[in-house]
C-alpha positions as CSV (number, residue, x, y, z in Angstrom):
1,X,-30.3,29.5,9.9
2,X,-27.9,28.5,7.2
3,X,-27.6,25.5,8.3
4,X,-28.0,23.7,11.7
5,X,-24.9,22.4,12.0
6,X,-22.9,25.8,11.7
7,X,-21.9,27.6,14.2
8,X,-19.2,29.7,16.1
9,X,-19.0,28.2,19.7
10,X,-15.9,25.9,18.4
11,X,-14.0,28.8,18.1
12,X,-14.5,30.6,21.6
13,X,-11.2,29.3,22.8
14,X,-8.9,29.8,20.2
15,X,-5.6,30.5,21.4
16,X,-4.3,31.9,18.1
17,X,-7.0,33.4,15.3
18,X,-6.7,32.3,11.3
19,X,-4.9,34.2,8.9
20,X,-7.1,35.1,5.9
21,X,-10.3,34.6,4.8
22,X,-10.2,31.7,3.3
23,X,-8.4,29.8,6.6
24,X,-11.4,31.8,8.7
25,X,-13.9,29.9,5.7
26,X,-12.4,26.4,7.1
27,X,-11.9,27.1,10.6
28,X,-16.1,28.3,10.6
29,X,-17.0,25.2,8.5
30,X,-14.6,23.2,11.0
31,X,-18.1,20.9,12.4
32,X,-19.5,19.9,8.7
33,X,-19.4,16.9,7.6
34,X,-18.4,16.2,3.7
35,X,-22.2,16.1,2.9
36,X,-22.9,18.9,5.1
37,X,-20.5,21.2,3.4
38,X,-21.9,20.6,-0.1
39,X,-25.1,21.6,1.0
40,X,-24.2,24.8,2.8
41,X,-21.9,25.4,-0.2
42,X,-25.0,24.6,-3.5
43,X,-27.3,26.5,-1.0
44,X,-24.5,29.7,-0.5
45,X,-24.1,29.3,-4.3
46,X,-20.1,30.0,-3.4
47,X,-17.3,29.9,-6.2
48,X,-15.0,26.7,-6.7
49,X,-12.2,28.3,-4.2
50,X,-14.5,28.6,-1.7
51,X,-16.3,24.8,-2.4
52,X,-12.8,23.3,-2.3
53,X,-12.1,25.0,1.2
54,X,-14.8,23.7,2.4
55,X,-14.7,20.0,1.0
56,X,-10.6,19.7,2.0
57,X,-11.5,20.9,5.4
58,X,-14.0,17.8,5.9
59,X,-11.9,15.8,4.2
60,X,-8.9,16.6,6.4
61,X,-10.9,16.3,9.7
62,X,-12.0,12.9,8.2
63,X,-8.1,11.9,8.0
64,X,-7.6,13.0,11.7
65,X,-7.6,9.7,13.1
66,X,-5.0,8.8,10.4
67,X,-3.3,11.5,11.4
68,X,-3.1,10.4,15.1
69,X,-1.5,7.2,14.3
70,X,1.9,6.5,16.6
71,X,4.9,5.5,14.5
72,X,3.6,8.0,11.3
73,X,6.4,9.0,9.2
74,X,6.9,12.2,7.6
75,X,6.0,10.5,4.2
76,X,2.8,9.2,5.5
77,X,1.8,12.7,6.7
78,X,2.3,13.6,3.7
79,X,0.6,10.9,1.6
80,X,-2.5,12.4,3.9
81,X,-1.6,15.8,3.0
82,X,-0.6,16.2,0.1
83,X,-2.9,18.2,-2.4
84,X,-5.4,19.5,0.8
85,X,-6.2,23.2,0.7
86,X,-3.6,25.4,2.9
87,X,-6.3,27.1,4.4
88,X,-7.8,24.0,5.6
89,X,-4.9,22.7,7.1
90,X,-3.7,26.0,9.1
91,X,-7.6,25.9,10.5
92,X,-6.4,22.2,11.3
93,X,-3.2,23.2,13.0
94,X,-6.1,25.6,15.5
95,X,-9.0,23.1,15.5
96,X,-7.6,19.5,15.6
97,X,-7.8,17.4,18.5
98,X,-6.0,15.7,19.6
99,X,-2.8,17.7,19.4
100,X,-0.6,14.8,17.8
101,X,-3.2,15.4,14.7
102,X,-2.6,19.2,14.7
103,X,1.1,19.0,15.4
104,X,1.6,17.1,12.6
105,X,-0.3,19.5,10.6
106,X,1.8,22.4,12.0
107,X,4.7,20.1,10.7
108,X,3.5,19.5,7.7
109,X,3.0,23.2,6.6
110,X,6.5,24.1,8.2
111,X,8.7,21.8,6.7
112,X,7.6,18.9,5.2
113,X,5.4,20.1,2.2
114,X,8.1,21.5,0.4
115,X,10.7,18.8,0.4
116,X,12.0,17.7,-3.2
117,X,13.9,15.0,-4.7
118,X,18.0,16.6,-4.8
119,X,17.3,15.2,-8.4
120,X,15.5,15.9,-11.5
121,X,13.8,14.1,-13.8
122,X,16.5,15.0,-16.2
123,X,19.2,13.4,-13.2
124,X,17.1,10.5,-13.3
125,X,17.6,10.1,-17.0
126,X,20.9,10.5,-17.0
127,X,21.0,7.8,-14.1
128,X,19.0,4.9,-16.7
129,X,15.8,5.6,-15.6
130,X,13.1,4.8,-18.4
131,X,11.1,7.8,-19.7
132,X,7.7,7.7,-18.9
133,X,5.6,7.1,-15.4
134,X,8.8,5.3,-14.0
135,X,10.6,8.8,-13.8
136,X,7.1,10.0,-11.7
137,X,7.4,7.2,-10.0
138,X,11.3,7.4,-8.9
139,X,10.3,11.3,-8.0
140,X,7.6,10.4,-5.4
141,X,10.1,7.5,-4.1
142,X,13.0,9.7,-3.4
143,X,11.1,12.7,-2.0
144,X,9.7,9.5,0.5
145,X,13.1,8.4,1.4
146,X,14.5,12.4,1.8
147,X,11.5,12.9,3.7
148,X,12.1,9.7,6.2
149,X,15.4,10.4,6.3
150,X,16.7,8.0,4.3
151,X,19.0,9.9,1.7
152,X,21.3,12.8,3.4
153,X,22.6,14.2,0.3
154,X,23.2,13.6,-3.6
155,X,25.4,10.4,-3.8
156,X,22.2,8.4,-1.6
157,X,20.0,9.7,-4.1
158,X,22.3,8.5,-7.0
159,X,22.3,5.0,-5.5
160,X,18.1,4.7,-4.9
161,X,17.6,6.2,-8.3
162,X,20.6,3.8,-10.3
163,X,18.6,1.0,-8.1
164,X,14.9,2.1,-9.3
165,X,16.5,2.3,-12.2
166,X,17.8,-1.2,-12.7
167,X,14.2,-2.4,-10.5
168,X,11.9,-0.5,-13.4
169,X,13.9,-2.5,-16.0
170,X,13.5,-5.5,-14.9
171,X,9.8,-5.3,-14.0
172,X,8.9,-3.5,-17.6
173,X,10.3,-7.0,-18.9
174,X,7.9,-9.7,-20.0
């Protein structure tokens, strides 16, 4: 055997089957633990793509419980999220239990991974924001807000951003 803990019996009742080798790569490595996928992958000898598959996919199902949380916002799915392998995260949205965890996931790929700040760094700027980390910083904070819901256009990102803005100043100062 490759390894004892791989198998195919978690996947006899999938409902829906993955879309491309690499999501098939997570949904088989589904039972591994961190550890465990290391070793099959240094004993496979398999390429970086296919060692960070496998290492997102145990670090995802290690986040599950997270995941499960009631009262989760969109932002702290995606502070989970963010940065996992794809493929590991469409085998979640088949394998996770319970299905809060994968529902999120589903979310998650559908429409919460792509949302943006309305403004750019260059807005931001414009707005009195200092160059540097602070303009990183206002990014991450507005995409948190659009994704909770709590900017519903330009002018509520203009506001957050002139108050960052003032906020950064003040804390740069000694």
């Amino acid at each position: 055997a490759v390894h004892p803990s791989l198998s195919v019996a978690h996947l006899d009742g999938l409902t829906d089957t993955p879309s491309t080798a690499f999501t098939w790569l997570a949904a088989l490595v589904w039972p591994l633990t961190l550890a465990e996928g290391a070793a099959l992958g240094a004993r496979l000898n398999t390429p970086a793509d296919w060692l960070r598959v496998i290492a997102d996919t145990a670090r995802l199902k290690a986040r599950l419980p997270q995941l499960e949380q009631s009262g989760l916002t969109p932002s702290g799915v995606c502070a989970l999220l963010d940065g996992l392998s794809p493929d590991a995260l469409r085998a979640a949205t088949l394998l996770a239990q319970p299905p809060v965890a994968s529902e999120r996931v589903r979310r998650y790929l559908a429409e919460w991974w792509s949302v943006a700040p309305r403004l750019r760094g260059s807005d931001l700027l414009e707005l009195g924001v200092p160059a540097g980390p602070a303009v990183g910083e206002a990014l991450r904070a507005l995409r948190k807000a659009r994704l909770d819901g709590e900017t519903n256009n330009m002018e509520d990102e203009q506001r957050i951003a002139r108050k960052w803005a003032t906020q950064s100043y003040f804390d740069a100062q000694p």
